[in-house]
N, CA, C and O atoms as a DFTB+ gen file, in Angstrom:
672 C
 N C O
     1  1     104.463     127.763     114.654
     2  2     105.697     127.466     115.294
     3  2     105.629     126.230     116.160
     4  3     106.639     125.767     116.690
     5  1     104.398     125.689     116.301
     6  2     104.453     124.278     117.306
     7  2     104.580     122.922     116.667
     8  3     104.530     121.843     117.257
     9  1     104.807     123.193     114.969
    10  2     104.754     121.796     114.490
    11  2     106.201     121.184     114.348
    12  3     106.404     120.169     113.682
    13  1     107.187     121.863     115.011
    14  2     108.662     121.642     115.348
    15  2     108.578     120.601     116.812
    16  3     108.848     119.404     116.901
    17  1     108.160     121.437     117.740
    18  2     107.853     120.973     119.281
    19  2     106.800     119.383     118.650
    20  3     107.363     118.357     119.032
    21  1     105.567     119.103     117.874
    22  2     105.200     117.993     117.786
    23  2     106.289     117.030     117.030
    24  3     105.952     115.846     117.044
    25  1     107.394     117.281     116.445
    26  2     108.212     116.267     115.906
    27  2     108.966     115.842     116.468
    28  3     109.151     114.631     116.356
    29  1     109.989     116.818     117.581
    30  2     110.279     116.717     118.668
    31  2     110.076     115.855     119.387
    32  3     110.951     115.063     119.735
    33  1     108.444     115.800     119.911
    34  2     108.022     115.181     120.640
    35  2     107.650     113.723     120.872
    36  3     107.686     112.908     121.794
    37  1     107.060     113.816     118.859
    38  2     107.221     112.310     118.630
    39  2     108.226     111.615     118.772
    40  3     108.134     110.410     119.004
    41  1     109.331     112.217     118.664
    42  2     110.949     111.559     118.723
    43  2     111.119     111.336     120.105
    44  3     111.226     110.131     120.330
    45  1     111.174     111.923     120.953
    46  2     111.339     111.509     122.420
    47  2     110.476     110.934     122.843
    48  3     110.656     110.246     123.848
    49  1     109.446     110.994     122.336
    50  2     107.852     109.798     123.290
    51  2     108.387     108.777     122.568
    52  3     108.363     107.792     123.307
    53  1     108.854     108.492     121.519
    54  2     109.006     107.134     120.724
    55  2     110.189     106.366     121.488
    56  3     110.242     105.159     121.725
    57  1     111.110     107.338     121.812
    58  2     112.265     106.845     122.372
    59  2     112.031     106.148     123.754
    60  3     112.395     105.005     124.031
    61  1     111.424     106.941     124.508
    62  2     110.872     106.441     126.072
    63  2     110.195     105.533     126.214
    64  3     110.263     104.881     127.255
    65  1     109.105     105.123     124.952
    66  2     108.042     104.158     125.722
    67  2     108.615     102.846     124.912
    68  3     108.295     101.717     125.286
    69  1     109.427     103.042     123.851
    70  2     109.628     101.840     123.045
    71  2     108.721     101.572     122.012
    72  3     107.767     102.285     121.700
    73  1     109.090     100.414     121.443
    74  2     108.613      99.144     120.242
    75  2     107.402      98.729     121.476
    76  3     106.262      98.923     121.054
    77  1     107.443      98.366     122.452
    78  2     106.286      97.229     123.200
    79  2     104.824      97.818     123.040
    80  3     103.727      97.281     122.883
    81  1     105.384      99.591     123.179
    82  2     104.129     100.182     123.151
    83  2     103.798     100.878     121.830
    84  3     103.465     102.060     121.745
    85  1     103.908     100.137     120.941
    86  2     103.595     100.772     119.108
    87  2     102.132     101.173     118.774
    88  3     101.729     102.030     117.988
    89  1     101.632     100.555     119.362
    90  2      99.796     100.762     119.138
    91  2      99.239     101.776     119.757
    92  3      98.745     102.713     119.131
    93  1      99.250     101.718     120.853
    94  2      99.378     103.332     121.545
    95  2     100.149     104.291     120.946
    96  3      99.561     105.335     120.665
    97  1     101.346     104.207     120.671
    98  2     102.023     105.467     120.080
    99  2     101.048     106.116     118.912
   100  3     100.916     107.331     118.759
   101  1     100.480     105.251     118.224
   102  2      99.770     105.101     116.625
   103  2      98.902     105.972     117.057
   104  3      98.785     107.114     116.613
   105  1      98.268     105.494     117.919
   106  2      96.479     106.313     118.250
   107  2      96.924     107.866     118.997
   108  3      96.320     108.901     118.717
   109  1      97.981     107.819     119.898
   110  2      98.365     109.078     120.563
   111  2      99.049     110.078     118.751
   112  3      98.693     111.252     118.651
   113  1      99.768     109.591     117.794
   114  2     100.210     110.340     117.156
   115  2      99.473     111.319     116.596
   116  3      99.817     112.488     116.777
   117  1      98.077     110.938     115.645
   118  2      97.434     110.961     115.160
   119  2      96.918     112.409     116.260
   120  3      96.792     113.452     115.619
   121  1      96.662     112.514     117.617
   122  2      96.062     113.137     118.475
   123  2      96.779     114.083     118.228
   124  3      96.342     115.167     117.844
   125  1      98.211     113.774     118.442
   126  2      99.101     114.658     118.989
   127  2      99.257     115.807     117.347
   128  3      99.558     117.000     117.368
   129  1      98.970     115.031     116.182
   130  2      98.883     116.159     115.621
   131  2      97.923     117.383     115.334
   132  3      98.195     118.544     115.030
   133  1      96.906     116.849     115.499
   134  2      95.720     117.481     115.826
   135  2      95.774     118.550     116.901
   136  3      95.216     119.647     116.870
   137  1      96.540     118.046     117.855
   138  2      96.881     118.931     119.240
   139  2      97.967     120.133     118.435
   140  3      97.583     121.243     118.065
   141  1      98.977     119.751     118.325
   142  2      99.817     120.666     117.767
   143  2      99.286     121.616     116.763
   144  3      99.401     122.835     116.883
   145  1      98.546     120.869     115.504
   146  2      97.745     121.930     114.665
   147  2      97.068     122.997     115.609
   148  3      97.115     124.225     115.552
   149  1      96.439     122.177     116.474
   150  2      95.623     123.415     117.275
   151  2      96.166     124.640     117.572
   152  3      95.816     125.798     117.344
   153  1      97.334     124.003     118.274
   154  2      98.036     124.629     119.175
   155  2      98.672     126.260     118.165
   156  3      98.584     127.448     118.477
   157  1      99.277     125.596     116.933
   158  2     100.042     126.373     115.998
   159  2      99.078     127.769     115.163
   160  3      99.342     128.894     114.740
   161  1      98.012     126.986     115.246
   162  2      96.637     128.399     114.783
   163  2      96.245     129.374     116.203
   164  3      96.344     130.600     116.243
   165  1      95.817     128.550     117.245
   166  2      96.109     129.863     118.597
   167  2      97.026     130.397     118.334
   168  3      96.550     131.429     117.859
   169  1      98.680     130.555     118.237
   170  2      99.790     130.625     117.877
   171  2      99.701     132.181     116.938
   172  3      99.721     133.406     117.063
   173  1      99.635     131.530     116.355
   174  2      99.261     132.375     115.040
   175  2      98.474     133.315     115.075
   176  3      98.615     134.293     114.341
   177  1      97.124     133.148     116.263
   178  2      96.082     134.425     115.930
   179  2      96.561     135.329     117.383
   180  3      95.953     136.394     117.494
   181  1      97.458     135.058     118.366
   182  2      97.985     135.466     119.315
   183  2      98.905     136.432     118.612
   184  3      99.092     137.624     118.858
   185  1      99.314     135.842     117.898
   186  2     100.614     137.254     117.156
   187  2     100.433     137.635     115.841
   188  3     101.269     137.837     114.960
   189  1      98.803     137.731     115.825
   190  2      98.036     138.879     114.749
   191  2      98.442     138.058     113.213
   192  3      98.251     138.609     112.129
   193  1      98.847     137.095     113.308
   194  2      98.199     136.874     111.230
   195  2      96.545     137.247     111.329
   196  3      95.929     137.008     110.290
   197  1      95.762     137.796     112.441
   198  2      94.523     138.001     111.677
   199  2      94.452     139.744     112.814
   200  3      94.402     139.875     114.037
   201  1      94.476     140.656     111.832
   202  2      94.299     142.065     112.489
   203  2      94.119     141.839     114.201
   204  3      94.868     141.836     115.178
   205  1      92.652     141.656     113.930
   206  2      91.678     141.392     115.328
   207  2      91.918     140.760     116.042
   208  3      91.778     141.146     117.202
   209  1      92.256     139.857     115.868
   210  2      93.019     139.007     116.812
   211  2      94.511     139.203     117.076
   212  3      95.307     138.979     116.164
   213  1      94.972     139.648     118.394
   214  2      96.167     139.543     118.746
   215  2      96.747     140.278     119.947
   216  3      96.378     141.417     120.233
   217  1      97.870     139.456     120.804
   218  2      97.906     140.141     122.034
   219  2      98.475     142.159     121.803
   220  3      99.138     142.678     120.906
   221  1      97.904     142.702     122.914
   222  2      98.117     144.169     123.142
   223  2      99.242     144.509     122.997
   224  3      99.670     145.332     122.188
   225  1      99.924     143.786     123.919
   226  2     101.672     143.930     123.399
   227  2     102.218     144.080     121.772
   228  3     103.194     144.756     121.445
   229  1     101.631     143.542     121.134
   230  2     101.985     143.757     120.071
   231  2     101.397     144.793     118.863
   232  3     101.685     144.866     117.668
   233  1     100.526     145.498     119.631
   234  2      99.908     146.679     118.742
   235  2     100.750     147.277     118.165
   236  3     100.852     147.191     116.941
   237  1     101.424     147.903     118.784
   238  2     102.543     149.577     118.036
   239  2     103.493     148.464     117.312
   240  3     104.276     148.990     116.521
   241  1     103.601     147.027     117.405
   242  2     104.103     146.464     116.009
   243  2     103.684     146.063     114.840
   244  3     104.287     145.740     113.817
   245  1     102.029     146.152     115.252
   246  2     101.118     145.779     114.051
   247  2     100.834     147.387     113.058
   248  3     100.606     147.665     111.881
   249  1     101.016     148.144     114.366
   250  2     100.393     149.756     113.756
   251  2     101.901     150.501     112.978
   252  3     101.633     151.404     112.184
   253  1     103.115     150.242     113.125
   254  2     104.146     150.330     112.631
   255  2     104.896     150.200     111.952
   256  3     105.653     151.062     111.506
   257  1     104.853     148.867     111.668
   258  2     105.672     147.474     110.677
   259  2     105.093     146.862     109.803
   260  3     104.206     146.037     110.022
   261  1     105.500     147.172     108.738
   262  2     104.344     146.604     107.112
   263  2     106.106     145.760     107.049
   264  3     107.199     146.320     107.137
   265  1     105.773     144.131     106.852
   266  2     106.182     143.202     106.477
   267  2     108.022     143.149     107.768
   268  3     108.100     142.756     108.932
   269  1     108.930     143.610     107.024
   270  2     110.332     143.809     107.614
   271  2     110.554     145.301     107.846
   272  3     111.565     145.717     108.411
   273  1     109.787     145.925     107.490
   274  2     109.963     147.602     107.451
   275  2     108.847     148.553     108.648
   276  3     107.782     148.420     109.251
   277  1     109.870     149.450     108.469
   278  2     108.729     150.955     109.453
   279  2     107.534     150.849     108.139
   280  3     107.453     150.159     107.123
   281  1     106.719     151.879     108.738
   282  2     105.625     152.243     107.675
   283  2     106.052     153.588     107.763
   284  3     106.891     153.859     108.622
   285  1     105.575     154.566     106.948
   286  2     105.981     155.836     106.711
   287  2     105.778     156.131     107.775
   288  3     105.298     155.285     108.529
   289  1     106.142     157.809     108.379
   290  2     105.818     158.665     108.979
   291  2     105.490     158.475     110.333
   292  3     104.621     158.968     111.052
   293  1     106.495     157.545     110.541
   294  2     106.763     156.502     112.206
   295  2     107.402     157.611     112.804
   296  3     108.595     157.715     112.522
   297  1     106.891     158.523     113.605
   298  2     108.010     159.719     114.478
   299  2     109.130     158.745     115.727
   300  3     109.480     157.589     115.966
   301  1     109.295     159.913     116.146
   302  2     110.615     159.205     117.458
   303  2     110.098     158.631     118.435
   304  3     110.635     157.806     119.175
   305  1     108.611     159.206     118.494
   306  2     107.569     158.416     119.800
   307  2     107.300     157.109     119.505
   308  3     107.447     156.074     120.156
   309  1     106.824     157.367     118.262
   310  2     106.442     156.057     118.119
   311  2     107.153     154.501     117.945
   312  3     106.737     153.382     118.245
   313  1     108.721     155.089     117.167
   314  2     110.018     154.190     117.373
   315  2     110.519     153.832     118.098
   316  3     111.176     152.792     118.155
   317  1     110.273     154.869     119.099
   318  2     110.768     154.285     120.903
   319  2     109.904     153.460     121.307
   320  3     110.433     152.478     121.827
   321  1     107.942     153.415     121.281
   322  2     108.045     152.485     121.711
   323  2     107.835     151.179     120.614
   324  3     107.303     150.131     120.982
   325  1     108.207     151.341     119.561
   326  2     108.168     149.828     118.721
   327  2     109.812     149.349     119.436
   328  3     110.156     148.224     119.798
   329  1     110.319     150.165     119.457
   330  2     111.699     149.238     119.917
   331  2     112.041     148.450     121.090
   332  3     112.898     147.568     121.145
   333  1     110.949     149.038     122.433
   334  2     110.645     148.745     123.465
   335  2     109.593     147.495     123.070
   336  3     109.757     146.503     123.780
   337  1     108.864     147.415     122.367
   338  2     108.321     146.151     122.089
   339  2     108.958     145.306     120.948
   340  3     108.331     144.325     120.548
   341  1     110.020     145.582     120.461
   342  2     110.376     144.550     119.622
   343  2     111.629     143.666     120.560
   344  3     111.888     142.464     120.508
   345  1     112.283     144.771     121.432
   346  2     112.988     143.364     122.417
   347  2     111.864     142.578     123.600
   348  3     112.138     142.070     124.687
   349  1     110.906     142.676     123.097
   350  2     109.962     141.740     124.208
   351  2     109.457     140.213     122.885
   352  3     108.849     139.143     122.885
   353  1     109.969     140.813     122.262
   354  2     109.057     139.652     121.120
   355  2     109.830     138.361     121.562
   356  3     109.198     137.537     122.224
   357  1     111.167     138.108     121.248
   358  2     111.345     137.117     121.763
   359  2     111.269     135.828     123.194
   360  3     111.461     134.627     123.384
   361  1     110.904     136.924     123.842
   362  2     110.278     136.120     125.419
   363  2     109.017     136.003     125.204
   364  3     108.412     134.946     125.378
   365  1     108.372     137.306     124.718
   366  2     106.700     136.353     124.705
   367  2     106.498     135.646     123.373
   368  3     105.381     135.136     123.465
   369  1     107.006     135.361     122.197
   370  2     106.556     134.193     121.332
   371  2     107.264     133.114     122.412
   372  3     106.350     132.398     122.819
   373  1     108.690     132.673     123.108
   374  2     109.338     131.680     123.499
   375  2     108.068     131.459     124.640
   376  3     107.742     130.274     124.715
   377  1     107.281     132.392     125.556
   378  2     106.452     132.003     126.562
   379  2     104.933     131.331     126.057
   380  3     104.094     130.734     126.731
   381  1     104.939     131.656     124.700
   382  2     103.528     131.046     124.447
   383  2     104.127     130.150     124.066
   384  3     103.940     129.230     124.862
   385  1     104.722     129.875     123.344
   386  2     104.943     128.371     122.601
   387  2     105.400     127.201     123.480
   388  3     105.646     126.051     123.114
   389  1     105.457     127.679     124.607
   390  2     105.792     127.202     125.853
   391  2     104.470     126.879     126.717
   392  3     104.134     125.768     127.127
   393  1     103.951     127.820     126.858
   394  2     102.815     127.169     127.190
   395  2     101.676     126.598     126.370
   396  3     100.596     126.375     126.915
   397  1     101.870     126.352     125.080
   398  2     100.556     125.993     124.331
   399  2     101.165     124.324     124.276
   400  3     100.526     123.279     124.401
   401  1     102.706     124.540     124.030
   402  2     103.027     123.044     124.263
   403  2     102.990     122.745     125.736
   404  3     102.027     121.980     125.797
   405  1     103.407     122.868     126.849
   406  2     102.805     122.081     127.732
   407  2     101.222     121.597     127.859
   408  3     100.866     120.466     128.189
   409  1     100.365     122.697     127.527
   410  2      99.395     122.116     127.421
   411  2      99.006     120.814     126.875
   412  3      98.394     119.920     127.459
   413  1      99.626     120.839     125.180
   414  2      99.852     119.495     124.402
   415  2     100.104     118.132     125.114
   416  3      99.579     117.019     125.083
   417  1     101.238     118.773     125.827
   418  2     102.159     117.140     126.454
   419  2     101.397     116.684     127.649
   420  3     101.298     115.469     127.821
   421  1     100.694     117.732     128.734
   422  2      99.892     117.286     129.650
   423  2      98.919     116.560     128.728
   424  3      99.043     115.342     128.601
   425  1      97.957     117.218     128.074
   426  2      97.037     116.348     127.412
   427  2      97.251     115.373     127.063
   428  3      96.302     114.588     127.059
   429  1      98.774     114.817     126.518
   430  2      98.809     113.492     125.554
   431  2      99.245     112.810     127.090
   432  3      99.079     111.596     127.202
   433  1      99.519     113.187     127.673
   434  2     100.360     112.362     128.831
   435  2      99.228     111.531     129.411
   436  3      99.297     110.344     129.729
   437  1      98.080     112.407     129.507
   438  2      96.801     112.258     129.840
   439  2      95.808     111.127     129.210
   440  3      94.928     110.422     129.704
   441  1      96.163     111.222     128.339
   442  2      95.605     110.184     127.251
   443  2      96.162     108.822     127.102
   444  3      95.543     107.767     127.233
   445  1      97.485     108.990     126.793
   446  2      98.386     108.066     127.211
   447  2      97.920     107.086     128.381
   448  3      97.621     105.907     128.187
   449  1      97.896     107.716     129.601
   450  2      97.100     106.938     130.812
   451  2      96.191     106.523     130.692
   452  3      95.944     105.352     130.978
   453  1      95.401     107.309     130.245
   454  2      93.924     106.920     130.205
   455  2      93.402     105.440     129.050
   456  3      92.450     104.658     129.038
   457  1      94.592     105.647     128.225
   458  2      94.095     104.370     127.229
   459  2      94.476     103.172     127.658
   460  3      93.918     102.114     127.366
   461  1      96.033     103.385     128.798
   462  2      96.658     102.013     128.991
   463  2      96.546     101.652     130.268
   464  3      96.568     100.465     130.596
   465  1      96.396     102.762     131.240
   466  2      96.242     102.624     132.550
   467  2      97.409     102.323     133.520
   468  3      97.275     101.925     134.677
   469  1      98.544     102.567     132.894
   470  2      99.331     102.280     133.218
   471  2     100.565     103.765     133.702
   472  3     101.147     104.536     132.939
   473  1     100.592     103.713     134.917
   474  2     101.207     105.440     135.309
   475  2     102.919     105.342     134.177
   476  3     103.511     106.261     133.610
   477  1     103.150     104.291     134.217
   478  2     104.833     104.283     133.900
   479  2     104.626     105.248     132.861
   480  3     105.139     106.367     132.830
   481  1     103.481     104.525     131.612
   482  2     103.330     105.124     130.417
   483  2     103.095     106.760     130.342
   484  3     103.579     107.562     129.543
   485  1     102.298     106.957     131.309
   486  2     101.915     108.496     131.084
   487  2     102.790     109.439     131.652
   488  3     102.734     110.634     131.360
   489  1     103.913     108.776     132.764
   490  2     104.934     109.150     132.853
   491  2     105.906     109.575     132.117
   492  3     106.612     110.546     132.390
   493  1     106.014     108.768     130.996
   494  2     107.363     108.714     130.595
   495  2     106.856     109.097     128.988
   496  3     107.639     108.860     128.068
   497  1     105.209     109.833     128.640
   498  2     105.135     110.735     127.861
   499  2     105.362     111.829     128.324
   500  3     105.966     112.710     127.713
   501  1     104.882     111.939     129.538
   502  2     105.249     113.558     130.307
   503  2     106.574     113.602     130.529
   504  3     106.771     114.805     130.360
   505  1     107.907     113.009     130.860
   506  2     109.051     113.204     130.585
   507  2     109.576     113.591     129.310
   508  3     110.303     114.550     129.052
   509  1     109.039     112.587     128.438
   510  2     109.708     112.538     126.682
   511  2     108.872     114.644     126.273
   512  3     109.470     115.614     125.807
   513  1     107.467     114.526     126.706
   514  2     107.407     115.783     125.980
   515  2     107.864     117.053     126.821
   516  3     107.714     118.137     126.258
   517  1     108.462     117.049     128.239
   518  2     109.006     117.829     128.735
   519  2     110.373     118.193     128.158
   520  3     110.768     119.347     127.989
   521  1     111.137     116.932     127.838
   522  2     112.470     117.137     127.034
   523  2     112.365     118.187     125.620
   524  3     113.224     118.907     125.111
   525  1     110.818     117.912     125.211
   526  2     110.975     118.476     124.022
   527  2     110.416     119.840     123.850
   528  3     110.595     120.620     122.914
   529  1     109.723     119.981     124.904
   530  2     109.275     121.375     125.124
   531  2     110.863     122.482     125.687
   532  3     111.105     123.603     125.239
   533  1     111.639     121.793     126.650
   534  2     112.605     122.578     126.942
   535  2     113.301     122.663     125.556
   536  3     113.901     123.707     125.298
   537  1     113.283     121.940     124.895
   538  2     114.425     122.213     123.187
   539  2     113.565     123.169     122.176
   540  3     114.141     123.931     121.400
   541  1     111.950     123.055     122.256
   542  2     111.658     123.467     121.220
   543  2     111.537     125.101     121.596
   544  3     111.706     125.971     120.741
   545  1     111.149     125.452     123.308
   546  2     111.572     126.831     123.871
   547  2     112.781     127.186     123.651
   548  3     112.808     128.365     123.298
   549  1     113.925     126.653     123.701
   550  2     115.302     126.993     123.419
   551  2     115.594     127.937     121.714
   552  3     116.028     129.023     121.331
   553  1     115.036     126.696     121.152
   554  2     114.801     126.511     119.684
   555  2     113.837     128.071     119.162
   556  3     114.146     128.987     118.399
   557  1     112.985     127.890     119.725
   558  2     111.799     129.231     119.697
   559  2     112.397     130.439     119.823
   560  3     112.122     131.307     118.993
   561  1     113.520     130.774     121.111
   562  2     113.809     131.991     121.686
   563  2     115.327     132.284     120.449
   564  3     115.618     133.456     120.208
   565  1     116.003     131.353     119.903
   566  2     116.838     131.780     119.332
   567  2     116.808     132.176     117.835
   568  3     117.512     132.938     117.172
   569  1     115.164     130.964     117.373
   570  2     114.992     131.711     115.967
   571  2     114.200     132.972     116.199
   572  3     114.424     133.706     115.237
   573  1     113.431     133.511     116.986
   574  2     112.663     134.691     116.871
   575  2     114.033     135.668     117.383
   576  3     114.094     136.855     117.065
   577  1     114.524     135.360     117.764
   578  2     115.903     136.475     117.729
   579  2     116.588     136.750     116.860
   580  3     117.106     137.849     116.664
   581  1     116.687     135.766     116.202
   582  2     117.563     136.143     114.610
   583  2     117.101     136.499     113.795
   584  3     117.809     137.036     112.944
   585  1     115.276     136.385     113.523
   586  2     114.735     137.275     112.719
   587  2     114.590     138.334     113.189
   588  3     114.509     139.084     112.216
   589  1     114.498     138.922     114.096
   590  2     114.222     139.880     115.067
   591  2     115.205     140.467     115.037
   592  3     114.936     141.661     114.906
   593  1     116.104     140.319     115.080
   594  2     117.418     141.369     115.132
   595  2     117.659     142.161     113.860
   596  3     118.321     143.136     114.217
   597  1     117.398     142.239     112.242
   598  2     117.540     143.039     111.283
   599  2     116.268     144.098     111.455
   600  3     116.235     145.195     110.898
   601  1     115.362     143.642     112.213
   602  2     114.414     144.966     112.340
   603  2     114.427     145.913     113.511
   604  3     114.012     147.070     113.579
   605  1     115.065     145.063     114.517
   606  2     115.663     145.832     115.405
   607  2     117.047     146.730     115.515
   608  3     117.349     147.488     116.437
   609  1     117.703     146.473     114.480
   610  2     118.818     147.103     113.927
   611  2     118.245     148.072     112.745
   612  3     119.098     148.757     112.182
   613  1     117.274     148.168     112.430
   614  2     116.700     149.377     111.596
   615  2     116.265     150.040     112.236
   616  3     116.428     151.208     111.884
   617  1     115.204     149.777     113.943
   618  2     114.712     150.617     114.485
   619  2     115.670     151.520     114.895
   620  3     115.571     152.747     114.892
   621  1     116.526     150.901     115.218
   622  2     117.735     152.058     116.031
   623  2     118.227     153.078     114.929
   624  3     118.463     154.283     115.018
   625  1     118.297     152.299     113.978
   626  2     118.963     153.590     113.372
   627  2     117.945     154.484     112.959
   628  3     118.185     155.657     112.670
   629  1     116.811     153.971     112.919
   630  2     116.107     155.113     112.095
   631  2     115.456     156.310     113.415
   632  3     115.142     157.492     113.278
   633  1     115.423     155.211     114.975
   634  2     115.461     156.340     116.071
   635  2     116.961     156.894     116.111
   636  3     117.265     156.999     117.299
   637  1     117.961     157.270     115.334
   638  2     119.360     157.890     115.436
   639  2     119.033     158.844     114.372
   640  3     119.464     159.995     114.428
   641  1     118.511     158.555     113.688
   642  2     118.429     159.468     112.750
   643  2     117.156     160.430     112.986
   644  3     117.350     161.549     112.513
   645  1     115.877     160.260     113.616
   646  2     115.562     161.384     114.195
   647  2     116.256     162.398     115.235
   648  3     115.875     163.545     115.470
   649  1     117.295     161.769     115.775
   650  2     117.601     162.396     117.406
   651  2     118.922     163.107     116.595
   652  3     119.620     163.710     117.410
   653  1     119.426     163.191     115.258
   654  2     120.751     163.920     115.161
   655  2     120.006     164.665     114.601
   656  3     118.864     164.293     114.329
   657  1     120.705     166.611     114.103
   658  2     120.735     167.391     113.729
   659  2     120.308     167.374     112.447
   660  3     121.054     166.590     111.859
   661  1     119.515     167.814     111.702
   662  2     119.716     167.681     110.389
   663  2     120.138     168.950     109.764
   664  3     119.792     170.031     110.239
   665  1     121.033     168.824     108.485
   666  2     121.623     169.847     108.041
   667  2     121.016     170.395     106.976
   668  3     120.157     169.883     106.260
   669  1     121.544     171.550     106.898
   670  2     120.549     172.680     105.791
   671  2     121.738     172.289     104.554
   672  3     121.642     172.780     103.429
């Protein structure tokens, strides 16, 4: 999810520092994708594409949810709390991707300085990738909601359908 926030970013660092500073941009790009790759595999092993790896919060969604679906024999306990963790998904993917890109933009901002020596420059990468971190968090919190919402509209019903009567 961070290789949105690095295109982003290139677009607003390009915009801020200009044409004067093209050679620098060249050597920072190249970084900056490398940074973002990084960034997008932490990403990734934070919200379990690999079993073993992945935050706690998200257990009873790993132990629950085969692909878009319950897994069999999910009782009412256990639906209550996948549902209690499936409205958290969207704040904590929007909070990591948030912080794995600031990390990014400090670093390049960092670099930035360090190659030209010049504060304006490392300034006005740390502006350009602040712009793009607030869009690509924006961006983050509204697509993990819209996928998020057809499985959260199954959880409910399928916790409605334990909690009614069933008929003989």
């Amino acid at each position: 999810q961070s290789q949105p926030a690095g295109g982003i970013g290139v677009f607003f660092v390009y915009l801020v520092m200009g044409a004067s500073y093209l050679s620098i941009f060249k050597d920072l790009l190249l970084q900056l994708i490398l940074l973002v790759g990084l960034a997008g595999v932490i990403h990734f092993f934070l919200f379990g594409i690999v079993k073993s790896f992945h935050l706690n919060i998200l257990k009873p969604l790993n132990q629950f949810i085969i692909g878009y679906d319950f897994a069999p024999g999910v009782g009412p306990g256990n639906i209550k709390k996948t549902i209690a963790e499936i409205k958290k998904i969207p704040i904590i993917n929007t909070m990591t991707a948030v912080l794995l890109s600031v990390v990014v933009v400090l670093f390049i901002s960092f670099l930035a300085y360090q190659k030209t020596g010049d504060t304006r420059i490392g300034l006005n990468a740390l502006l350009s990738g602040g712009l793009a971190v607030m869009l690509y968090a924006t961006f983050t919190f509204i697509f993990t909601s819209a996928i998020i919402k057809g499985l959260r509209r199954k959880a409910y019903s399928l916790y409605r359908s334990y909690s009614r009567p069933q008929k003989l």
